[in-house]
gemmi code that builds the backbone of each chain (N, CA, C; Angstrom):
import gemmi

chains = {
    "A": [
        ("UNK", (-7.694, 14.046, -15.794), (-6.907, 13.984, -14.556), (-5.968, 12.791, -14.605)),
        ("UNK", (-5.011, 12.619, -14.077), (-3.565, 11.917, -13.888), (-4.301, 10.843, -12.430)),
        ("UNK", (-3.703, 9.520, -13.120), (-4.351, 8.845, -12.239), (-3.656, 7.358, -12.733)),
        ("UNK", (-4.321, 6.094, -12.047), (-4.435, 4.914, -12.409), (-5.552, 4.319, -12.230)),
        ("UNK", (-5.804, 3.541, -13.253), (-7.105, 3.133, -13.330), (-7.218, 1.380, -13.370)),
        ("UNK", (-7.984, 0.711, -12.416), (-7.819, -0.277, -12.332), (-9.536, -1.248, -12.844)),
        ("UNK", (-9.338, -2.173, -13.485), (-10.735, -2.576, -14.148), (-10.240, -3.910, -14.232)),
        ("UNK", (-11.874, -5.115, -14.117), (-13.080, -4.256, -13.488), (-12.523, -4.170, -11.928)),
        ("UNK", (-13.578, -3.857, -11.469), (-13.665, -3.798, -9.980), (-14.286, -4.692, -8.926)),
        ("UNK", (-14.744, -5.719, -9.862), (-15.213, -6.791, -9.303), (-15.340, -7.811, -10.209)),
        ("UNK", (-14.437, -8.849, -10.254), (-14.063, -10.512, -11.046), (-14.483, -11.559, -10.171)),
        ("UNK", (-14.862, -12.430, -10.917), (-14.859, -13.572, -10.677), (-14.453, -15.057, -11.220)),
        ("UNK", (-13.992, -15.711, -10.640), (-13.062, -16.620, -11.107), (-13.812, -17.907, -11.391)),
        ("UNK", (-14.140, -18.776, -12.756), (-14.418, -20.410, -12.037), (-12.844, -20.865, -11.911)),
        ("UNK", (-13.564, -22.285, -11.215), (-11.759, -23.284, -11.593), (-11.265, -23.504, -12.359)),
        ("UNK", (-10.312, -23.554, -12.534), (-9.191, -23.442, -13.461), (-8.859, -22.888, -14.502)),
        ("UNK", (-9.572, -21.193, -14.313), (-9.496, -20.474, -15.134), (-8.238, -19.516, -15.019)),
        ("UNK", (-8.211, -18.799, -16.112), (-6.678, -18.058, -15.801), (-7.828, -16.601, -15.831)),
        ("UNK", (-7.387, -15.225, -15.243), (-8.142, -14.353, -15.420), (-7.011, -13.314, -15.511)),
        ("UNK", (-7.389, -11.868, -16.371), (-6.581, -10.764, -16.088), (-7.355, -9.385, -15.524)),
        ("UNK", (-6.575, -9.014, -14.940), (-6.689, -7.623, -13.974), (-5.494, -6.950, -14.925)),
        ("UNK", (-6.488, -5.525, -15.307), (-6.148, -4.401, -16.050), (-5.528, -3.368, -15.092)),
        ("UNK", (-4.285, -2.778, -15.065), (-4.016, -1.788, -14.545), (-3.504, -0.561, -15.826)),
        ("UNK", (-4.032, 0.571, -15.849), (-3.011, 1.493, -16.864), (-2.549, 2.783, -15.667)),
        ("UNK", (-1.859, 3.788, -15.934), (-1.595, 4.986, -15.526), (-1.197, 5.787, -16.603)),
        ("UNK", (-1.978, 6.632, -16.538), (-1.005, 8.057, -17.470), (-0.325, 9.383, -16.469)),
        ("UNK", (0.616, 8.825, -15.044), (1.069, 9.921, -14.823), (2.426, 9.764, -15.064)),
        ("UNK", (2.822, 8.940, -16.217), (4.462, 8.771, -16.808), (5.077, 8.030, -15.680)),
        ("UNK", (4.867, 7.125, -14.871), (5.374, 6.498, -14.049), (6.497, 5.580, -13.978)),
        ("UNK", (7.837, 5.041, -13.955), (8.329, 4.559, -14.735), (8.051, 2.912, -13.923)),
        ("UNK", (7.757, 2.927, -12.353), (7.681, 1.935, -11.526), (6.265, 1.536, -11.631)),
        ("UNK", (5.745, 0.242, -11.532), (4.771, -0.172, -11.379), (4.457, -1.496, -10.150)),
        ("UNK", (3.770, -1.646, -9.757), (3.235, -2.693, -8.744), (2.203, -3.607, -8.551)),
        ("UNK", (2.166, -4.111, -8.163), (0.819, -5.321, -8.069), (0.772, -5.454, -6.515)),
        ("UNK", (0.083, -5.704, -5.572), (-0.051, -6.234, -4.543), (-1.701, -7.137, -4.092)),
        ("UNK", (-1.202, -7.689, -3.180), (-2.601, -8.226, -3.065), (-2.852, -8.320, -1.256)),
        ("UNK", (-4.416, -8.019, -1.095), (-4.496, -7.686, -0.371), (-5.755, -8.643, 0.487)),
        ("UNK", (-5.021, -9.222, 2.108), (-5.890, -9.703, 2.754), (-6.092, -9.427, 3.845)),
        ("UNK", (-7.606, -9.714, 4.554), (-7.929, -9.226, 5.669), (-6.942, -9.820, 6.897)),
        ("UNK", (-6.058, -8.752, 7.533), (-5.634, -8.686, 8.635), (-4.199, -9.508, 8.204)),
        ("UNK", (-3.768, -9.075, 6.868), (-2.845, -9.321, 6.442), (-1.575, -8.321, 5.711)),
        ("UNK", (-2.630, -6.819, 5.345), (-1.706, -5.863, 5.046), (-1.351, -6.382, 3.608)),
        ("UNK", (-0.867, -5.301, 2.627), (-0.587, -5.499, 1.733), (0.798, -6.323, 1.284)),
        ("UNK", (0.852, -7.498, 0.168), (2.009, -7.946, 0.072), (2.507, -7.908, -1.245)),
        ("UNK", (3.660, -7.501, -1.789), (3.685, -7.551, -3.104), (4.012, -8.750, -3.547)),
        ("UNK", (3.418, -8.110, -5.365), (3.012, -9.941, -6.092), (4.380, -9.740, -6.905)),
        ("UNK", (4.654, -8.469, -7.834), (5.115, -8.604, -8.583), (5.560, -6.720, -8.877)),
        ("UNK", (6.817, -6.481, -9.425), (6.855, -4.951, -9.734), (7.810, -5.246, -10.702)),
        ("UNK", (7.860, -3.843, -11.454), (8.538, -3.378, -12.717), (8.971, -1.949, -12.580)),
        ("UNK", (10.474, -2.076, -12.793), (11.166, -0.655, -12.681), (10.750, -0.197, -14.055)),
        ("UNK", (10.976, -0.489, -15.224), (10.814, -0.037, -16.651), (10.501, -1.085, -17.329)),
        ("UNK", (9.788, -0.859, -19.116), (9.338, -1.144, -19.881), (10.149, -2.838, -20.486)),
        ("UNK", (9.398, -3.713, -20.316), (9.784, -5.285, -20.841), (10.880, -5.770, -19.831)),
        ("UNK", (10.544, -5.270, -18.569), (11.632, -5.953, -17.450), (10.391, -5.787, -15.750)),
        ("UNK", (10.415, -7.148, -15.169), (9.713, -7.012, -14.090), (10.155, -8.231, -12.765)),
        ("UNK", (10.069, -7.770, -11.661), (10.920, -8.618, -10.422), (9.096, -9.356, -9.975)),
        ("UNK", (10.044, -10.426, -9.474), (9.096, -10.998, -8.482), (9.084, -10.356, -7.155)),
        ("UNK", (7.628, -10.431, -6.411), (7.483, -10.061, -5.081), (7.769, -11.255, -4.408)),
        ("UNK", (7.037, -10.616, -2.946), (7.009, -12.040, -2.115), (6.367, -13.108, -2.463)),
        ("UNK", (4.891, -12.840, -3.119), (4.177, -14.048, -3.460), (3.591, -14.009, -4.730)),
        ("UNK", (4.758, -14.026, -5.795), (4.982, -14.267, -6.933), (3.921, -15.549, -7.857)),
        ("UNK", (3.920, -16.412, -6.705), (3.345, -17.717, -7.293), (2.339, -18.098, -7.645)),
        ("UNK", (1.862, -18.201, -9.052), (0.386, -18.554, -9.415), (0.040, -17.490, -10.453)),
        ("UNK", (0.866, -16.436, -10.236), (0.271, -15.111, -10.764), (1.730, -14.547, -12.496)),
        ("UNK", (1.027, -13.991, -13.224), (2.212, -13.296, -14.049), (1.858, -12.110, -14.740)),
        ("UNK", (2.683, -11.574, -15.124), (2.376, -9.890, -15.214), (3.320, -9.916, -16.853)),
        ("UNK", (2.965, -8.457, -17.264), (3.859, -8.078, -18.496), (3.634, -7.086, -18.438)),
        ("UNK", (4.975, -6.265, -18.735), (5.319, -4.669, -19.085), (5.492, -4.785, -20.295)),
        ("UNK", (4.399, -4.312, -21.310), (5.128, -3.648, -22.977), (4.773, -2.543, -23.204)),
        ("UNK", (4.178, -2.054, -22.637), (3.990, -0.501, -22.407), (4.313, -0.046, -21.658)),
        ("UNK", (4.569, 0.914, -21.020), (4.944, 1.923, -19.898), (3.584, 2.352, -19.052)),
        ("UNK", (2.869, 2.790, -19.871), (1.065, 3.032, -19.249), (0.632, 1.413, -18.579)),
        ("UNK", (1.438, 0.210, -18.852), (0.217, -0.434, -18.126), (0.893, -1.746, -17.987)),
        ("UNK", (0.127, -2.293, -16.679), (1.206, -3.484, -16.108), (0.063, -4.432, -15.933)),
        ("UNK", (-0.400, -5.578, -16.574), (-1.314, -6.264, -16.206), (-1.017, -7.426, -15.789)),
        ("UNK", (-2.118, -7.514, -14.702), (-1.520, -9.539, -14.118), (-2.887, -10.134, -14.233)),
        ("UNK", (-2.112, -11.301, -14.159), (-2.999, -12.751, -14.459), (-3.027, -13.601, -13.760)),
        ("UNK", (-4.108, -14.010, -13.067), (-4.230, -15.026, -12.046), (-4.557, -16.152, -12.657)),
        ("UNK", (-2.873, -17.109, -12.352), (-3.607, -18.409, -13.035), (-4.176, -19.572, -12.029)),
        ("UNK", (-4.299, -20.430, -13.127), (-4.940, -21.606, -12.234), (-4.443, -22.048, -11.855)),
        ("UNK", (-3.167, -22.077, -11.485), (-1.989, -22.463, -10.201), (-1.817, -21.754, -9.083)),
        ("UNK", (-2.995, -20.739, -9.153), (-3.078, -20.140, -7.907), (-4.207, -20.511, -6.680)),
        ("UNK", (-4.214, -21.014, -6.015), (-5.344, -22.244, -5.118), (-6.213, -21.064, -4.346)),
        ("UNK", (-5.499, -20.225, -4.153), (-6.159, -19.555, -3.246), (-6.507, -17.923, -3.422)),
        ("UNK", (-6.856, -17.490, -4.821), (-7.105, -16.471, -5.484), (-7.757, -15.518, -4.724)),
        ("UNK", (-9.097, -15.580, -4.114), (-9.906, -14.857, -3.478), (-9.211, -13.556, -3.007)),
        ("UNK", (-9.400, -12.194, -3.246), (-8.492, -10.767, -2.439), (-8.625, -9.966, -3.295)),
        ("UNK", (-8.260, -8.862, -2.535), (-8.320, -7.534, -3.094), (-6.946, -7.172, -3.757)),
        ("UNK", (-6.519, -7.039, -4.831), (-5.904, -6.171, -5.692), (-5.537, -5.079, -5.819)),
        ("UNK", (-4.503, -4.589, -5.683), (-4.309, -3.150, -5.919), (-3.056, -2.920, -6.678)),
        ("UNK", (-3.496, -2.143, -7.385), (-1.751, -1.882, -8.517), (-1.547, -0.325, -7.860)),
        ("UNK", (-0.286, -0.062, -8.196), (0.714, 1.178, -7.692), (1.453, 1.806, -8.944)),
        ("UNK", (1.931, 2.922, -8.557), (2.834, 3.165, -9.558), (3.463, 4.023, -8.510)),
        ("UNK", (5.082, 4.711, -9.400), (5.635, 5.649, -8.946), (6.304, 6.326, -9.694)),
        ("UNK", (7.039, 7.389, -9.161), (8.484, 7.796, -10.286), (9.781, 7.185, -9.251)),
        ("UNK", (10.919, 7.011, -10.186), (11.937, 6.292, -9.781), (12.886, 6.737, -8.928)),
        ("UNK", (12.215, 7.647, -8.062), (12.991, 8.296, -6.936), (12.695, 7.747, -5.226)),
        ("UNK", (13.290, 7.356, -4.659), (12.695, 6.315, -3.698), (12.336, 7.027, -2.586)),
        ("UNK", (12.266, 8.313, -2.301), (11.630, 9.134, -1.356), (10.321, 9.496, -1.809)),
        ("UNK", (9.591, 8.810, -2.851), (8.361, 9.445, -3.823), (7.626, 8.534, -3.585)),
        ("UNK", (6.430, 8.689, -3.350), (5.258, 8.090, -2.620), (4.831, 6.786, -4.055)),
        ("UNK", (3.996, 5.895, -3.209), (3.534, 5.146, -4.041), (1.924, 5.947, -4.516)),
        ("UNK", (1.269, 5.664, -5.877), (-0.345, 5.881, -6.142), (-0.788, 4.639, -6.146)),
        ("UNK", (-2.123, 4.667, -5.401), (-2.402, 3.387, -5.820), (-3.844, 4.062, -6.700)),
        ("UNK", (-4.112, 2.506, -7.622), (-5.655, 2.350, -7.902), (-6.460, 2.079, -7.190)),
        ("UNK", (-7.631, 2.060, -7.549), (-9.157, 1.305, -7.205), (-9.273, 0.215, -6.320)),
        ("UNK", (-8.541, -0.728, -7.286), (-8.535, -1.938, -6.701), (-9.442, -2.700, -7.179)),
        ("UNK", (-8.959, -3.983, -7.584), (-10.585, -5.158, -8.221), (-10.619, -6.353, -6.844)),
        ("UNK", (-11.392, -6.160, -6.581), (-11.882, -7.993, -5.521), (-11.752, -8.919, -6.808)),
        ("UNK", (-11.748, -9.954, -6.504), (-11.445, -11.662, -7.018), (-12.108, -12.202, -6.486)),
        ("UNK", (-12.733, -12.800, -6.936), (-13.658, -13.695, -5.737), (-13.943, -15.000, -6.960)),
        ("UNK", (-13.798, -16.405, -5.942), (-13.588, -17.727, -6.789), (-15.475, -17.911, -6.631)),
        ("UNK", (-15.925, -18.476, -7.446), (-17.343, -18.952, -8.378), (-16.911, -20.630, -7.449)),
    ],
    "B": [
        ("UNK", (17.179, -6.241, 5.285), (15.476, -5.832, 4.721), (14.904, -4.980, 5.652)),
        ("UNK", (13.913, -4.830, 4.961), (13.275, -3.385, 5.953), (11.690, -4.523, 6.512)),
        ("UNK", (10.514, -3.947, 7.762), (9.614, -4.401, 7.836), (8.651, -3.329, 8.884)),
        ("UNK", (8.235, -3.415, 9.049), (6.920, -2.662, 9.589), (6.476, -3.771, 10.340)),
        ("UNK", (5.716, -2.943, 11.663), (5.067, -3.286, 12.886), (4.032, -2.308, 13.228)),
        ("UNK", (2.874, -2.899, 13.343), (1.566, -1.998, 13.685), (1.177, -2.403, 14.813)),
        ("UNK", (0.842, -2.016, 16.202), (0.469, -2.573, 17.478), (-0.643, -2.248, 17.751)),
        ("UNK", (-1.857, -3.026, 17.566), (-3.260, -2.640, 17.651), (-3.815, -2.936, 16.276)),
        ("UNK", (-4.586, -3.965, 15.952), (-5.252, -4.092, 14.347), (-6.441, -3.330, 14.737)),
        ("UNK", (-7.134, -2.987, 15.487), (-8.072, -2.560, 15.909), (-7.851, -1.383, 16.998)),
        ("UNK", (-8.472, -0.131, 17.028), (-8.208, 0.945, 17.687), (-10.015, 1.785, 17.465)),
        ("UNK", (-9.931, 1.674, 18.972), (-11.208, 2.874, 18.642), (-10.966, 3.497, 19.922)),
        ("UNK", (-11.650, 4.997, 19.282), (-12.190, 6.104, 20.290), (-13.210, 6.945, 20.041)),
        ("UNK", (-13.327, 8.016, 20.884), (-14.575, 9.038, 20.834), (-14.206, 9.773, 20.065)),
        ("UNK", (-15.379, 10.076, 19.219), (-15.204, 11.731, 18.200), (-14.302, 12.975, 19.552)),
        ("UNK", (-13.709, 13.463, 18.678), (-13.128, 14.303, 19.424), (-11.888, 14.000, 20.479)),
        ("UNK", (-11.665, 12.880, 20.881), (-10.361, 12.395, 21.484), (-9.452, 11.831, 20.557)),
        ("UNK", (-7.840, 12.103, 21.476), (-6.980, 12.101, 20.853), (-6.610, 10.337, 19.849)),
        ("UNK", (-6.449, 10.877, 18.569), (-6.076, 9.263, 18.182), (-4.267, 9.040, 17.715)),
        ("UNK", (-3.899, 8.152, 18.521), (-2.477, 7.263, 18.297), (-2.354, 6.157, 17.917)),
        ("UNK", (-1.654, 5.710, 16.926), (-1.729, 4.642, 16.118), (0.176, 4.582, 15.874)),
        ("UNK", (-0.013, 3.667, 16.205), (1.718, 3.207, 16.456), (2.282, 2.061, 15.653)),
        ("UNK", (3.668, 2.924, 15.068), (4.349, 2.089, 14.295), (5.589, 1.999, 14.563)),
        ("UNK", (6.251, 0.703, 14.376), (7.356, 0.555, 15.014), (8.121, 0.006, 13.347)),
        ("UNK", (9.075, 0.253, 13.417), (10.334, 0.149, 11.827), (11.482, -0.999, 11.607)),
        ("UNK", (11.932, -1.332, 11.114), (13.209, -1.923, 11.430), (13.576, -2.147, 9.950)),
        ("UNK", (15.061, -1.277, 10.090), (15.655, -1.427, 8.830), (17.243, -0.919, 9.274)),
        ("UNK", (18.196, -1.277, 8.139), (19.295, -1.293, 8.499), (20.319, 0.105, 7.869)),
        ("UNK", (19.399, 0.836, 7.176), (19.943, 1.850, 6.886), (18.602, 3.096, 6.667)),
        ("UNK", (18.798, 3.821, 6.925), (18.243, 4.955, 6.605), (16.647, 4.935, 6.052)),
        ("UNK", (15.164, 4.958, 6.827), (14.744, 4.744, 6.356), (13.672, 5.924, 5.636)),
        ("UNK", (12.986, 5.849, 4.372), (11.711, 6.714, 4.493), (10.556, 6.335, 5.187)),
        ("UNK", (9.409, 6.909, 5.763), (8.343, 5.957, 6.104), (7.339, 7.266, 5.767)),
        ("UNK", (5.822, 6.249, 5.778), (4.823, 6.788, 4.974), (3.309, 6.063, 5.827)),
        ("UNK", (2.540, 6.998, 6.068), (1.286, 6.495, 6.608), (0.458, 6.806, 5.293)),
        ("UNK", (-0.530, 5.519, 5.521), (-1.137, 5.941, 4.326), (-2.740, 5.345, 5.063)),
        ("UNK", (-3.802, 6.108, 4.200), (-5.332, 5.569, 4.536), (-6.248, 4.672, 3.672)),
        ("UNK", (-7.031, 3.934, 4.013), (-7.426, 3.139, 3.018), (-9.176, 3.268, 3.404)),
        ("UNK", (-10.199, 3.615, 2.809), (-11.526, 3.479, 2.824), (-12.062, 2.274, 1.904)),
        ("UNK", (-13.060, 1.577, 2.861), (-13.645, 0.612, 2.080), (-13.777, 0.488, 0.903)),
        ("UNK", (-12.873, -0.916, 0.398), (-12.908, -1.517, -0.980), (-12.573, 0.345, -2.042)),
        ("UNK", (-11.505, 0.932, -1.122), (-11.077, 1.850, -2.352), (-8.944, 1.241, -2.232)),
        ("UNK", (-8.649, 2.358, -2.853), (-6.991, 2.062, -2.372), (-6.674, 2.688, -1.577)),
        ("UNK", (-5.275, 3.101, -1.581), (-4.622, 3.766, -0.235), (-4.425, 5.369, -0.816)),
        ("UNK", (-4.388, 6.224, 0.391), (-4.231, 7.576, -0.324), (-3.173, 7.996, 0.885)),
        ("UNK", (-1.961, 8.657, 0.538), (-0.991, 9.074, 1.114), (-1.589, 10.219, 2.280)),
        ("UNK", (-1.156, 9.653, 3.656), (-1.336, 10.874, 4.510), (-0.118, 12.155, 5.212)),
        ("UNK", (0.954, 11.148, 5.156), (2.297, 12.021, 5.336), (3.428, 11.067, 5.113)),
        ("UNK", (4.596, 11.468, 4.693), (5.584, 11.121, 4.859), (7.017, 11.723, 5.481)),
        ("UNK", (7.988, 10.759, 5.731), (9.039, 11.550, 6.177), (10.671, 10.358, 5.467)),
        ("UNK", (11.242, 12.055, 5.086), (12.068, 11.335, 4.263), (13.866, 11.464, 4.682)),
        ("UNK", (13.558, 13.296, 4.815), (15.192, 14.068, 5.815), (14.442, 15.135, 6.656)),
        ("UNK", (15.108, 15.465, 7.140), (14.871, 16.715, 7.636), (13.934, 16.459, 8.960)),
        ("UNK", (13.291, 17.899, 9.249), (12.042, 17.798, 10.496), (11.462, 16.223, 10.735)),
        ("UNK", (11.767, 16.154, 11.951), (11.187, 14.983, 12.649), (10.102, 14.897, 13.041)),
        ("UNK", (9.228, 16.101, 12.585), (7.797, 16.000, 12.840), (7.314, 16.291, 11.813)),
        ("UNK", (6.236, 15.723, 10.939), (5.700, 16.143, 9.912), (4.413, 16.023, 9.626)),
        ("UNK", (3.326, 16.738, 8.999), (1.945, 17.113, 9.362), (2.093, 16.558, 7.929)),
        ("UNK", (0.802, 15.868, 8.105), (0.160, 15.759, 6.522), (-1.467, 16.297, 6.632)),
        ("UNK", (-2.042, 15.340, 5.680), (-3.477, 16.292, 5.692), (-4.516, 15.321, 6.284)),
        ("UNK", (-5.685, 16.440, 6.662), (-6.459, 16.302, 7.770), (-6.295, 16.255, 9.057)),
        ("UNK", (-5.571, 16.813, 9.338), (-5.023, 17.011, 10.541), (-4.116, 15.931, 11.206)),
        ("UNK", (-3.653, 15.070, 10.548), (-2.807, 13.863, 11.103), (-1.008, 14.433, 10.981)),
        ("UNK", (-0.555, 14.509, 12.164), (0.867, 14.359, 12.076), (1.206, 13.259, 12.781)),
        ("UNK", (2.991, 13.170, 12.422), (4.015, 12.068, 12.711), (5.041, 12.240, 13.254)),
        ("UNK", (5.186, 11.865, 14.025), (7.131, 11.677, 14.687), (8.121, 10.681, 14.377)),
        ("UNK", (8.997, 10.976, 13.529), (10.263, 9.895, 13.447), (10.890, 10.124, 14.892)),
        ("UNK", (11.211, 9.116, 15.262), (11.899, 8.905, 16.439), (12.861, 7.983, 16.102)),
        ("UNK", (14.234, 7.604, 15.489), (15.091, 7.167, 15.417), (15.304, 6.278, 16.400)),
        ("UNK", (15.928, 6.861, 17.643), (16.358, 6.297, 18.736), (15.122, 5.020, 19.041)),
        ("UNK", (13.706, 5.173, 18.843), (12.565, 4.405, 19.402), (12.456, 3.897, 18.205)),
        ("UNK", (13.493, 3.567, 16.876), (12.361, 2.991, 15.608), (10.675, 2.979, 15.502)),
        ("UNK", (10.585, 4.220, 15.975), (9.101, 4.333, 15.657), (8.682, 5.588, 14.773)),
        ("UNK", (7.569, 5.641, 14.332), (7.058, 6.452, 13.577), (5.754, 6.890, 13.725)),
        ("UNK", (4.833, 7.318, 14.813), (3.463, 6.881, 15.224), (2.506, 8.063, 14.772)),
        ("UNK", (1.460, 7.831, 14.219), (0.624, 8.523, 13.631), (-0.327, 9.274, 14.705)),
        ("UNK", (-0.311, 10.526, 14.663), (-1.368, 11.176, 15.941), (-2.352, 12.417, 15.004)),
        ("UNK", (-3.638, 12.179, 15.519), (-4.489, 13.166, 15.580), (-5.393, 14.053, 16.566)),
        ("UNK", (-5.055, 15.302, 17.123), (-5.562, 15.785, 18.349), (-6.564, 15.481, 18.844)),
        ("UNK", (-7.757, 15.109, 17.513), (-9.259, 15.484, 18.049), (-9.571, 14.501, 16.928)),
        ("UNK", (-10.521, 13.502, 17.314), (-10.974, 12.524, 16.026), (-12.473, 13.118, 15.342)),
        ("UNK", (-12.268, 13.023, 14.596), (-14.003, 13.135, 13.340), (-14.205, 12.023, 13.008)),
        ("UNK", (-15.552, 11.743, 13.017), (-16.253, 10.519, 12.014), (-15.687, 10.080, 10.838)),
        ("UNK", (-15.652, 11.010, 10.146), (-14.705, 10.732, 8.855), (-13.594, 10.200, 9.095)),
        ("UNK", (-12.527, 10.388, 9.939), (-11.424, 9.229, 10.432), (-11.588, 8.027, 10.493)),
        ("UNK", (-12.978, 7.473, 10.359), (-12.951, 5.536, 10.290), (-12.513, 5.336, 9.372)),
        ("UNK", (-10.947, 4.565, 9.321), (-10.852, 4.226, 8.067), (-9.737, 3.166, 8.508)),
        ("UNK", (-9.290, 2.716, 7.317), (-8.163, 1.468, 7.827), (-6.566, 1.923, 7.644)),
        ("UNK", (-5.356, 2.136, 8.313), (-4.418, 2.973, 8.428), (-3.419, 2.147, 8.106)),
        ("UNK", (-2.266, 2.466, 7.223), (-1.031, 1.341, 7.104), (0.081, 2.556, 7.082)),
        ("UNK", (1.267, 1.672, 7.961), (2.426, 2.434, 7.997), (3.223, 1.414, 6.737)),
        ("UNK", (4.323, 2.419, 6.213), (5.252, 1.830, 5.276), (6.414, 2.304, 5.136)),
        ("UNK", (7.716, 1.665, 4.459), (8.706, 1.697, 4.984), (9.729, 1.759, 3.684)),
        ("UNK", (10.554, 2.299, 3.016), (11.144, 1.915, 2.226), (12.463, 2.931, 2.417)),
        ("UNK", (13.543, 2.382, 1.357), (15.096, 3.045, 1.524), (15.133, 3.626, -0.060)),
        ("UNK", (16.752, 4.659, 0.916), (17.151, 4.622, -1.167), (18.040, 3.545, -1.484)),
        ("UNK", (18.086, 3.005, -0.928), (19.025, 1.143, -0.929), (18.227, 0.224, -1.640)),
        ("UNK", (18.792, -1.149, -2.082), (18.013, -2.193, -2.614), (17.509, -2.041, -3.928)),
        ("UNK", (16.879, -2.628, -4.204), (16.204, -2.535, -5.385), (14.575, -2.549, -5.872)),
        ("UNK", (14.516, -1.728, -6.997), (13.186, -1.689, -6.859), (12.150, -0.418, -5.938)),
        ("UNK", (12.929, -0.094, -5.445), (12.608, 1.219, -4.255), (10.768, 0.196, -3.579)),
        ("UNK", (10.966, -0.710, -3.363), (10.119, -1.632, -2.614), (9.918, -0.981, -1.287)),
        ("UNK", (8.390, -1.226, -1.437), (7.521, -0.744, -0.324), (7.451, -1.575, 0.788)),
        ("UNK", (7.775, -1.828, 2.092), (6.869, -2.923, 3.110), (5.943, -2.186, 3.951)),
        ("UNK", (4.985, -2.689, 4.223), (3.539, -2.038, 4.730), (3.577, -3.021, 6.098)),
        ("UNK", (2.715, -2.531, 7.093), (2.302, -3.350, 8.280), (0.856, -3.564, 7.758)),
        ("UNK", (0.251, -4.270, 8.945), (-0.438, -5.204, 8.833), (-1.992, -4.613, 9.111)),
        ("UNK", (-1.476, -3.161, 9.194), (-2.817, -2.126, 9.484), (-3.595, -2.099, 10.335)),
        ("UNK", (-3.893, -0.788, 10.647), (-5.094, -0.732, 12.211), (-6.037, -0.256, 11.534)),
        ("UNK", (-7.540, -0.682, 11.777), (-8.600, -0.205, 11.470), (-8.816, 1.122, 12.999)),
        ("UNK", (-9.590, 1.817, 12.530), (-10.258, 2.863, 13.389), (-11.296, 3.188, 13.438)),
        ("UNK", (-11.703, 3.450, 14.490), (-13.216, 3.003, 14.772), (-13.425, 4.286, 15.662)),
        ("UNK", (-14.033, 5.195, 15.248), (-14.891, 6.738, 15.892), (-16.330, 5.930, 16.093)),
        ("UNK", (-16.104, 6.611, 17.833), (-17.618, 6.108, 18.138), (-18.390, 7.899, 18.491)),
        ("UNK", (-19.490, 8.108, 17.709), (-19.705, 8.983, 18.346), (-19.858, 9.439, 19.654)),
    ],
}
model = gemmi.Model(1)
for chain_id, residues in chains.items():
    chain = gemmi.Chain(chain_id)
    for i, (resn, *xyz) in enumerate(residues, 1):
        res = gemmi.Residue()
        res.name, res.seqid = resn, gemmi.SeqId(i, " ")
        for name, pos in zip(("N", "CA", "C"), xyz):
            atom = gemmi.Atom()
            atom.name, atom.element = name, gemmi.Element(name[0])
            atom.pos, atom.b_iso = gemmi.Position(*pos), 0.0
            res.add_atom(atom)
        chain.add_residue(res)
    model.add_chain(chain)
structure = gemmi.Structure()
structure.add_model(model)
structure.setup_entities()
């Protein structure tokens, strides 16, 4: 089945560690997303990618970095310049038509040690 | 820029009464918008959208929507609530403008079916 798959589903961070969150999709997507997610905060984006070895900053870009070298998969990294890591995760994808819904994954929690 | 407004983070009613969940829009050209559902610690799963056309549009489980232009609103209604409706609800907002075809989401209403 056509999907995105997000792993693991539950991280944990010590200090001043850098960590990565796996996102892939195989439904040929060419857009990808990151957002992060807090209580009574709604989702905000971290970071997206229209196509392969090119990606924009979101709103809260900072602390965090991502890489497109594949098309199947957009992974980010929470570094240790990020103070306040703790949240839920969710990556997206789409096709590049802007009336076309976002998919999301699973989603991994973060949670700081 | 575009942004989303959710009025109520919290909404409950009785199984079986009507549920409204209200979203208000603001953008400067033409927008799409999209309700979407979210169940504990999963992601979001698309419930309807509206992009041209009919100003009313049904998605699944019985939830439809009204674009209302004139009211920048977009408000999510279901006739009769089920248990299975607890879940956490986000409206979203995007154009064929800008870049990135970027999503903005509100700030979400949880829902709460009391039997």
């Amino acid at each position: 089945d056509g999907g995105i798959t997000q792993s693991p589903k539950y991280l944990f961070r010590k200090e001043g560690q850098n960590v990565t969150l796996s996102c892939e999709q195989n439904l040929n997507h060419d857009a990808m997303y990151w957002y992060r997610q807090d209580p009574g905060q709604g989702l905000r984006l971290i970071y997206y990618s229209q196509i392969v070895n090119d990606f924009q900053k979101g709103d809260i870009a900072e602390g965090y970095s991502v890489s497109r070298e594949k098309k199947e998969s957009f992974p980010l990294t929470v570094t240790s310049a990020q103070k306040n890591p703790t949240a839920f995760y969710l990556c997206a994808s789409k096709v590049a038509v802007a009336n076309e819904k976002l998919f999301f994954g699973s989603g991994t929690q973060l949670s700081v040690l | 820029a575009q942004s989303v407004t959710q009025l109520g983070s919290h909404v409950s009613v009785s199984e079986g009464a009507l549920v409204l969940l209200r979203c208000n829009y603001s953008s400067s050209v033409p927008p799409y918008l999209f309700w979407y559902v979210q169940y504990p610690n999963q992601g979001l799963q698309l419930l309807l959208k509206y992009t041209t056309g009919a100003t009313l549009v049904k998605g699944i489980n019985g939830f439809e929507a009204e674009f209302k232009k004139s009211e920048t609103s977009f408000h999510l209604t279901k006739p009769s609530a089920h248990m299975s409706d607890a879940a956490e609800y986000f409206c979203a907002v995007t154009t064929a403008w800008g870049t990135g075809n970027q999503f903005y989401f509100g700030t979400g209403t949880s829902l709460t079916v009391i039997p």
